[in-house]
DSSP file (Angstrom, degrees, kcal/mol; ACC not computed):
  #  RESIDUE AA STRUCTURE BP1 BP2  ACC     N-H-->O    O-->H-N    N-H-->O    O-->H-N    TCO  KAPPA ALPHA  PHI   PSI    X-CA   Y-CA   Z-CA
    1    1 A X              0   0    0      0, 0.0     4,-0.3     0, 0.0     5,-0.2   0.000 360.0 360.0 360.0 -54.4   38.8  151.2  186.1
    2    2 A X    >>> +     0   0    0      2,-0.2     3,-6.8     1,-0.2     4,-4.1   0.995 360.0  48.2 -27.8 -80.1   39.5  147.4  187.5
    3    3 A X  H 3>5S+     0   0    0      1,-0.3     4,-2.2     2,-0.2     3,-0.4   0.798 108.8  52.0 -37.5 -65.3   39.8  146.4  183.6
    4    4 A X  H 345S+     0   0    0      1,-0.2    -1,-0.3     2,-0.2    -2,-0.2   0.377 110.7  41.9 -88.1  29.3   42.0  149.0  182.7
    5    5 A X  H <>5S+     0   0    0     -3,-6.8     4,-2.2    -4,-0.3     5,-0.4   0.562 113.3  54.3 -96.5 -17.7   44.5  148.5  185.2
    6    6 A X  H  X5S+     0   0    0     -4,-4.1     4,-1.7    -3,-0.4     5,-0.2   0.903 110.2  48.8 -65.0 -23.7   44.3  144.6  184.7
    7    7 A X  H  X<S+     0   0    0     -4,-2.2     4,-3.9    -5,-0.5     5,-0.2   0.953 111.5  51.3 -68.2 -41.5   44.9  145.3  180.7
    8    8 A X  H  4 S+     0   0    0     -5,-0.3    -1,-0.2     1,-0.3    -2,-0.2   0.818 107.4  48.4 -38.6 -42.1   47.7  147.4  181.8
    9    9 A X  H >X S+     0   0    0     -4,-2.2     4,-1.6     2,-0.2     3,-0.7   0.715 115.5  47.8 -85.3 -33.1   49.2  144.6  184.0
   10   10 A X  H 3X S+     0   0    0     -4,-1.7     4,-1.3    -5,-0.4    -2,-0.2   0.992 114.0  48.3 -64.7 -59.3   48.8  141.9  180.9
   11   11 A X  H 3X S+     0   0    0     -4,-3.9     4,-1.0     1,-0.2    -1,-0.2   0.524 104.8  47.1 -66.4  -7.4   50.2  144.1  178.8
   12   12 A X  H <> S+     0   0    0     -3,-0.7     4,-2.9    -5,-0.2     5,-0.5   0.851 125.2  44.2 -99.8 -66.2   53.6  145.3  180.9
   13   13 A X  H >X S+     0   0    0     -4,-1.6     3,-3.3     1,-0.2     4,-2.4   0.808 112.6  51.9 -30.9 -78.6   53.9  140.6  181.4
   14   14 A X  H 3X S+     0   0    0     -4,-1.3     4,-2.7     1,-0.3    -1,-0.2   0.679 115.0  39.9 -55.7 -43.5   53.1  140.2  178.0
   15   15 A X  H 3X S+     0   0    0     -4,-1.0     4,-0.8     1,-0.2    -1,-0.3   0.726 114.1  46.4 -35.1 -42.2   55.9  142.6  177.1
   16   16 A X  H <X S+     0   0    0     -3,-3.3     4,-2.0    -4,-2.9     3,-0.4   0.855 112.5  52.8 -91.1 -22.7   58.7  141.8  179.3
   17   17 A X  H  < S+     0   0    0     -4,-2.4    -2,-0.2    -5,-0.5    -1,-0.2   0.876 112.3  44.9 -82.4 -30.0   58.2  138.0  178.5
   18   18 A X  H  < S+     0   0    0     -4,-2.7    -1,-0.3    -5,-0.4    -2,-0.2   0.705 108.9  56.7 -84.3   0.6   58.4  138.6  174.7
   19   19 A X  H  < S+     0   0    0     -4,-0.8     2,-0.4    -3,-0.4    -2,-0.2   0.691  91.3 105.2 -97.6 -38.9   61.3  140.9  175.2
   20   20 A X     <  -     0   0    0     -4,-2.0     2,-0.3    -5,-0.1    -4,-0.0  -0.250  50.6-172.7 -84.6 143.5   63.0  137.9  176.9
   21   21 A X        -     0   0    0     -2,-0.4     2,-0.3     2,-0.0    -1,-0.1  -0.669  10.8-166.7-141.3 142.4   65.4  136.1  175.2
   22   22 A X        -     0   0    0     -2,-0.3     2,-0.4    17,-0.0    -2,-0.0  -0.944   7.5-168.3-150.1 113.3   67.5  132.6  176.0
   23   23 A X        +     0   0    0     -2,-0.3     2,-0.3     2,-0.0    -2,-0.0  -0.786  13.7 163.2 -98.5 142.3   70.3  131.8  174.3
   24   24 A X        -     0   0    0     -2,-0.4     2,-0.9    15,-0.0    -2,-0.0  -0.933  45.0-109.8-154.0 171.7   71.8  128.3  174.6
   25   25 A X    >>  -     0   0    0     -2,-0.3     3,-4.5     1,-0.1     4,-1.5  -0.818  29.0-151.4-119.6 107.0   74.5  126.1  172.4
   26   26 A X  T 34 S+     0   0    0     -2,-0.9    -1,-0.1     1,-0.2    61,-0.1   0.627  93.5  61.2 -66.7  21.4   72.0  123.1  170.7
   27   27 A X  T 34 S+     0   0    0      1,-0.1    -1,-0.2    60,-0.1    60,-0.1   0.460 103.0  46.0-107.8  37.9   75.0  120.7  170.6
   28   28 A X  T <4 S+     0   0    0     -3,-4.5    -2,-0.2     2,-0.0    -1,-0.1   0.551  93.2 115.4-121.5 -17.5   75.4  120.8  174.4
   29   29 A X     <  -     0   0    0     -4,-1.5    57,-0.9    56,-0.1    58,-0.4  -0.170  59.0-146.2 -31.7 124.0   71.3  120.3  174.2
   30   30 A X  B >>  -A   85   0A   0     55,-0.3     3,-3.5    56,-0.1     4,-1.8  -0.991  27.2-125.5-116.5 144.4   70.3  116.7  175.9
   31   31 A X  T 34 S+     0   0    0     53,-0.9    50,-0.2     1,-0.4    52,-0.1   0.334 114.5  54.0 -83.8   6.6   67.8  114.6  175.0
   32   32 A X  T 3> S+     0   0    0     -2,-1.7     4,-0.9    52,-0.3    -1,-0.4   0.627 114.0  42.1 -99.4 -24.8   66.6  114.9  179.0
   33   33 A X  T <4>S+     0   0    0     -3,-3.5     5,-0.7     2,-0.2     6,-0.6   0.773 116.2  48.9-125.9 -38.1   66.5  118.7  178.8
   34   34 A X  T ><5S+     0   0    0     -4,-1.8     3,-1.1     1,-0.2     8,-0.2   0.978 118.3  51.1 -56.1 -27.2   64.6  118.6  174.7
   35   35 A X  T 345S+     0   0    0     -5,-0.4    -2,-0.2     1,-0.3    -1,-0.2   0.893 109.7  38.2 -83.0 -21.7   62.3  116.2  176.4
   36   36 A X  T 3<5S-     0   0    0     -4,-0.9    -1,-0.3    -3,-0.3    -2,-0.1  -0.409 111.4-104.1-129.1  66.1   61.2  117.5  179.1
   37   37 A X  T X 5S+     0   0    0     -3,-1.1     3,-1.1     1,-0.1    -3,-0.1   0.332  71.1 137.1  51.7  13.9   60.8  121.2  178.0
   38   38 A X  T 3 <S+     0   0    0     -5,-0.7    -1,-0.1     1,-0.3    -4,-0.1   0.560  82.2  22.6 -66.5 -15.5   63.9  122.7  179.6
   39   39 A X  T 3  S-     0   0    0     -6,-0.6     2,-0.3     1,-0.4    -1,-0.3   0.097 127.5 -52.0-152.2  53.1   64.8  124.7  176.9
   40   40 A X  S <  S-     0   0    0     -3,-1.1    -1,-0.4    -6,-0.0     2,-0.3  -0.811  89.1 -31.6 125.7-165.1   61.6  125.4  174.7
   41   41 A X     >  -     0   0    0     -2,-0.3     4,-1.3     1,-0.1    -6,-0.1  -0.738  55.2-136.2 -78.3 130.9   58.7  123.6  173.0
   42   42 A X  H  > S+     0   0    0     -2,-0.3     4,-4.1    -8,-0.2     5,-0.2   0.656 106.9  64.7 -81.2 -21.7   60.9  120.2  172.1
   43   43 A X  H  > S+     0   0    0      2,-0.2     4,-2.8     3,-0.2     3,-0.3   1.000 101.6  42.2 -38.0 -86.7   58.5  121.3  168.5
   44   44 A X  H  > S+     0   0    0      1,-0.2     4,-2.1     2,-0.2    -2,-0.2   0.824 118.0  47.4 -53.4 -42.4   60.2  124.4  167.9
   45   45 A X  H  X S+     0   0    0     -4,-1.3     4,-2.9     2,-0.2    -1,-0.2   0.927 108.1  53.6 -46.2 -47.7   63.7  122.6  168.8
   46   46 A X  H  X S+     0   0    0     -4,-4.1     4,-1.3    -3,-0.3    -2,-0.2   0.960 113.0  48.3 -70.0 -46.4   63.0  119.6  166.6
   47   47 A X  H  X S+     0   0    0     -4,-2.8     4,-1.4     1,-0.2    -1,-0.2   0.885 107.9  50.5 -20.2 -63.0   62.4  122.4  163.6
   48   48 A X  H  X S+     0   0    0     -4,-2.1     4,-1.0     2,-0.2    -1,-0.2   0.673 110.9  52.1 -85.3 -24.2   65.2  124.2  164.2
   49   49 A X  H >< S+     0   0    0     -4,-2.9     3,-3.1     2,-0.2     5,-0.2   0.909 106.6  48.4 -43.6 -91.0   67.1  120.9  164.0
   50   50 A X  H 3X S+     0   0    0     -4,-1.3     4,-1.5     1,-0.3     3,-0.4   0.497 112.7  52.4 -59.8 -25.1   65.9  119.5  160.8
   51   51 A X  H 3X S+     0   0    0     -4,-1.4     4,-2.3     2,-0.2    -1,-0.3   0.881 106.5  60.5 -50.8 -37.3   66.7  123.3  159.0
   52   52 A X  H << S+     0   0    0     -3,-3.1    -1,-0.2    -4,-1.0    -2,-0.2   0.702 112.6  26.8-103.5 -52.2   69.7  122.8  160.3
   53   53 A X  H  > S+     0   0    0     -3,-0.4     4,-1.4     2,-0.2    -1,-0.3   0.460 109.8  70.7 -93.9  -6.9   70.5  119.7  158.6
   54   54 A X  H  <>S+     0   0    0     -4,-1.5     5,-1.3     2,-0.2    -2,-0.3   0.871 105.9  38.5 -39.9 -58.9   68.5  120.6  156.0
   55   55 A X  T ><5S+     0   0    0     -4,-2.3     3,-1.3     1,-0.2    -2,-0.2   0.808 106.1  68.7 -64.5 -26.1   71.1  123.3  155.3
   56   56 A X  T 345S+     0   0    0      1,-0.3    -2,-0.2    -4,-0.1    -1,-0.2   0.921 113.7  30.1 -58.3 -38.5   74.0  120.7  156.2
   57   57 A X  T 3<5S-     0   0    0     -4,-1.4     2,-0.9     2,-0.1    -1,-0.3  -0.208 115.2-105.8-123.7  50.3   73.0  118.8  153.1
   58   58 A X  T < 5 +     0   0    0     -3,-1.3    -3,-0.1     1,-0.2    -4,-0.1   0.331  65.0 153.6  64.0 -11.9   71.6  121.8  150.5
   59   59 A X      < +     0   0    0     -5,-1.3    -1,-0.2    -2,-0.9    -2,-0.1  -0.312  26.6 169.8 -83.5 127.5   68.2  120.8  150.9
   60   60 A X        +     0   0    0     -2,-0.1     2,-0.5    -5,-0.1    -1,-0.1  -0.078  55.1  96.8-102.0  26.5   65.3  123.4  150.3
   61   61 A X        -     0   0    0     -7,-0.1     2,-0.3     2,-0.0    -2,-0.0  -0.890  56.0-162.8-133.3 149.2   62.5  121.0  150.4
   62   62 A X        -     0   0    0     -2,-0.5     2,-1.4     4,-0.0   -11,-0.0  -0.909   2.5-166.7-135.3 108.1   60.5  120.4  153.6
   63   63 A X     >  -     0   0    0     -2,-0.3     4,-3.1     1,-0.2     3,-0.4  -0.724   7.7-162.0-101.4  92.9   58.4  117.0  153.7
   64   64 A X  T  4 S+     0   0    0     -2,-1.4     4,-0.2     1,-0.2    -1,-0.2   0.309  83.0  50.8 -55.7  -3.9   56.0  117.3  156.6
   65   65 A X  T  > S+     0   0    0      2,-0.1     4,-1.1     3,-0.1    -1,-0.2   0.587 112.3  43.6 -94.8 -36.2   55.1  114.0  157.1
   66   66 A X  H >> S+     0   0    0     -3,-0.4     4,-2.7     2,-0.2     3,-1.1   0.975 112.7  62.8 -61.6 -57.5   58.7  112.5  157.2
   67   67 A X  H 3X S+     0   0    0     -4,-3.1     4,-1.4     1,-0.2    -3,-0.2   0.798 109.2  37.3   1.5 -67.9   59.1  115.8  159.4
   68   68 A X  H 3> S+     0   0    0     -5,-0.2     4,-1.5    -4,-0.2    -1,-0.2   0.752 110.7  56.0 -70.5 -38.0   56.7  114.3  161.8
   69   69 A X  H <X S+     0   0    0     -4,-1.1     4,-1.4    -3,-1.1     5,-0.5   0.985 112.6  46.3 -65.4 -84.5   57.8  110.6  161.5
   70   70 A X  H  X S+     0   0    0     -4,-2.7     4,-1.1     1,-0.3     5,-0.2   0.844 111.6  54.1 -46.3 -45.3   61.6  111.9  162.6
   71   71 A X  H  X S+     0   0    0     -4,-1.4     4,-2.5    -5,-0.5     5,-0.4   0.984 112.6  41.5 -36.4 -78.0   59.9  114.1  165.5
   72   72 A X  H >X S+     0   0    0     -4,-1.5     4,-2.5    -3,-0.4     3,-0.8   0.933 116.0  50.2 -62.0 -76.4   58.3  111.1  166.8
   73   73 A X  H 3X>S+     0   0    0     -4,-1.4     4,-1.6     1,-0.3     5,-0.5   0.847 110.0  47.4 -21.2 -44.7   61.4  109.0  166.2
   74   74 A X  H 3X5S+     0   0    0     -4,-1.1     4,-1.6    -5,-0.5    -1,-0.3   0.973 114.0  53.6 -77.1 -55.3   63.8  111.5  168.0
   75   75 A X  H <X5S+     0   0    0     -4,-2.5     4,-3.1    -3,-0.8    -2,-0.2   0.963 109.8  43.3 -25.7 -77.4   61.1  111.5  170.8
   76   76 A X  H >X5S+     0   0    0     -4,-2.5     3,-2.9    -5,-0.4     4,-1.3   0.939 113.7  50.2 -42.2 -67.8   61.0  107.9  171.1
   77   77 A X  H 3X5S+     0   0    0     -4,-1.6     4,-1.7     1,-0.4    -1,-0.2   0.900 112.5  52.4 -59.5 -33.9   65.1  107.5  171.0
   78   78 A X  H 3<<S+     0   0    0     -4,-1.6     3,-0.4    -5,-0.5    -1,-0.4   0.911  93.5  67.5 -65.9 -33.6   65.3  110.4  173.8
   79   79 A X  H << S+     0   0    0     -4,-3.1    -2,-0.2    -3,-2.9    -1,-0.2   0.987 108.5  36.7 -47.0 -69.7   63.2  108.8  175.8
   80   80 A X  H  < S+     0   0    0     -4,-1.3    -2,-0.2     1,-0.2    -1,-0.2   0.363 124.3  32.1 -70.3   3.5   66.0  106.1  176.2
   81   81 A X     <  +     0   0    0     -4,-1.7    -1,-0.2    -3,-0.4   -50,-0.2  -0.748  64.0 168.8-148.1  89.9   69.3  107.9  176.2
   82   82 A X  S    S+     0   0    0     -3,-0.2   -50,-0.3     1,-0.1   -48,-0.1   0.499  73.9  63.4 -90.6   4.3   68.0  111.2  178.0
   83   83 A X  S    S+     0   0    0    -52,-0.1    -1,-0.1   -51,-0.1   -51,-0.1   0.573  83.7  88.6 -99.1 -21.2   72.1  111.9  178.4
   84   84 A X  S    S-     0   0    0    -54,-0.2   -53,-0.9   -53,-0.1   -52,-0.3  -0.039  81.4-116.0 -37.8 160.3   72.9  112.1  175.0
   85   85 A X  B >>  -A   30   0A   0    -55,-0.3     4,-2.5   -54,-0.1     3,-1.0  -0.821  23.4-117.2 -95.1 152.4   72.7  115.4  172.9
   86   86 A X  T 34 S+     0   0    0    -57,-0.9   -56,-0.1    -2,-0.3   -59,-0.1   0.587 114.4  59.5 -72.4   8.5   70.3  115.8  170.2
   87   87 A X  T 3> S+     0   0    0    -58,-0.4     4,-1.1     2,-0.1    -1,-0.3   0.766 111.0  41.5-105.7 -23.6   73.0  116.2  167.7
   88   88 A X  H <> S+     0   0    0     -3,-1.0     4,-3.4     3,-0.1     5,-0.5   0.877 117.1  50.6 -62.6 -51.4   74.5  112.5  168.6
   89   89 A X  H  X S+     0   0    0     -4,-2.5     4,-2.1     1,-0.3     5,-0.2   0.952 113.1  44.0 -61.9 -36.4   70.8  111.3  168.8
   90   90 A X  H  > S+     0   0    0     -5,-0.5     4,-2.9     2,-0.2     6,-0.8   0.954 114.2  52.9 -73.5 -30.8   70.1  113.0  165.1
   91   91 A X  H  X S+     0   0    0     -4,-1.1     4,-1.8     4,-0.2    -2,-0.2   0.954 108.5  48.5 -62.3 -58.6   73.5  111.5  163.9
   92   92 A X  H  < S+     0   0    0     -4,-3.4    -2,-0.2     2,-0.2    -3,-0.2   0.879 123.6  31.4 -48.5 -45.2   72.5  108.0  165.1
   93   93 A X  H  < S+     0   0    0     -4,-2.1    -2,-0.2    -5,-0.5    -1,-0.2   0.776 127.9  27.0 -22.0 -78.6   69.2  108.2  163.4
   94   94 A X  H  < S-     0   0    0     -4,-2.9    -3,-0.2    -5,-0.2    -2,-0.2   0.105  91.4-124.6-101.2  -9.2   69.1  110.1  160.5
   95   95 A X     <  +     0   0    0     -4,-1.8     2,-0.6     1,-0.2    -4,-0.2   0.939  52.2 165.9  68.1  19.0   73.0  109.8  159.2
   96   96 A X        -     0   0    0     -6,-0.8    -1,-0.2    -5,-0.2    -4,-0.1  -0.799  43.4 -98.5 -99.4 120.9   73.4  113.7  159.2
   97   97 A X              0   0    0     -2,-0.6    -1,-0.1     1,-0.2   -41,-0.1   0.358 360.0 360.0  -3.8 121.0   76.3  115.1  159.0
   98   98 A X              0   0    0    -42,-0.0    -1,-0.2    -7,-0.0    -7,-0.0   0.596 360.0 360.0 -61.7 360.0   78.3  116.4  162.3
């Protein structure tokens, strides 16, 4: 009985938390609020970047080790300007397109 009201109880969390949804505008994103998890996995942001510009410049090809290198880079450079947005910080960087 215990168990199945505690499955119940996971299962009504696990529900309302995938049902919830946060919308935000990445070029007001700053490299204080990607770094310190204020609006996701800074992972899933840095993804959604590089598609982003991916698209900006036609490119279908995804090189996971540069990936990782820019991640880490992007990391680093937030670390030191934590007012910036990550769309200055990716322009200063990487040269991609506004």
């Amino acid at each position: 009985m215990t168990k199945s009201i505690l499955m119940a109880a996971a299962m009504l969390f696990l529900s309302a938390t995938a049902n919830a949804q946060v919308a935000f505008d990445m070029t007001k994103v700053t490299c204080d609020q990607f770094r310190s998890f204020q609006i996701g996995d800074p992972m899933h942001i840095a993804t959604w970047l590089d598609g982003y510009y991916s698209g900006k410049r036609d490119s279908t090809v995804i090189d996971i080790q540069k990936f990782e290198e820019n991640y880490k880079k992007l990391q680093n450079y937030c670390l030191l300007n934590d007012k910036v947005t990550i769309f200055q910080a990716a322009q200063t960087l990487f040269g991609v397109p506004k």
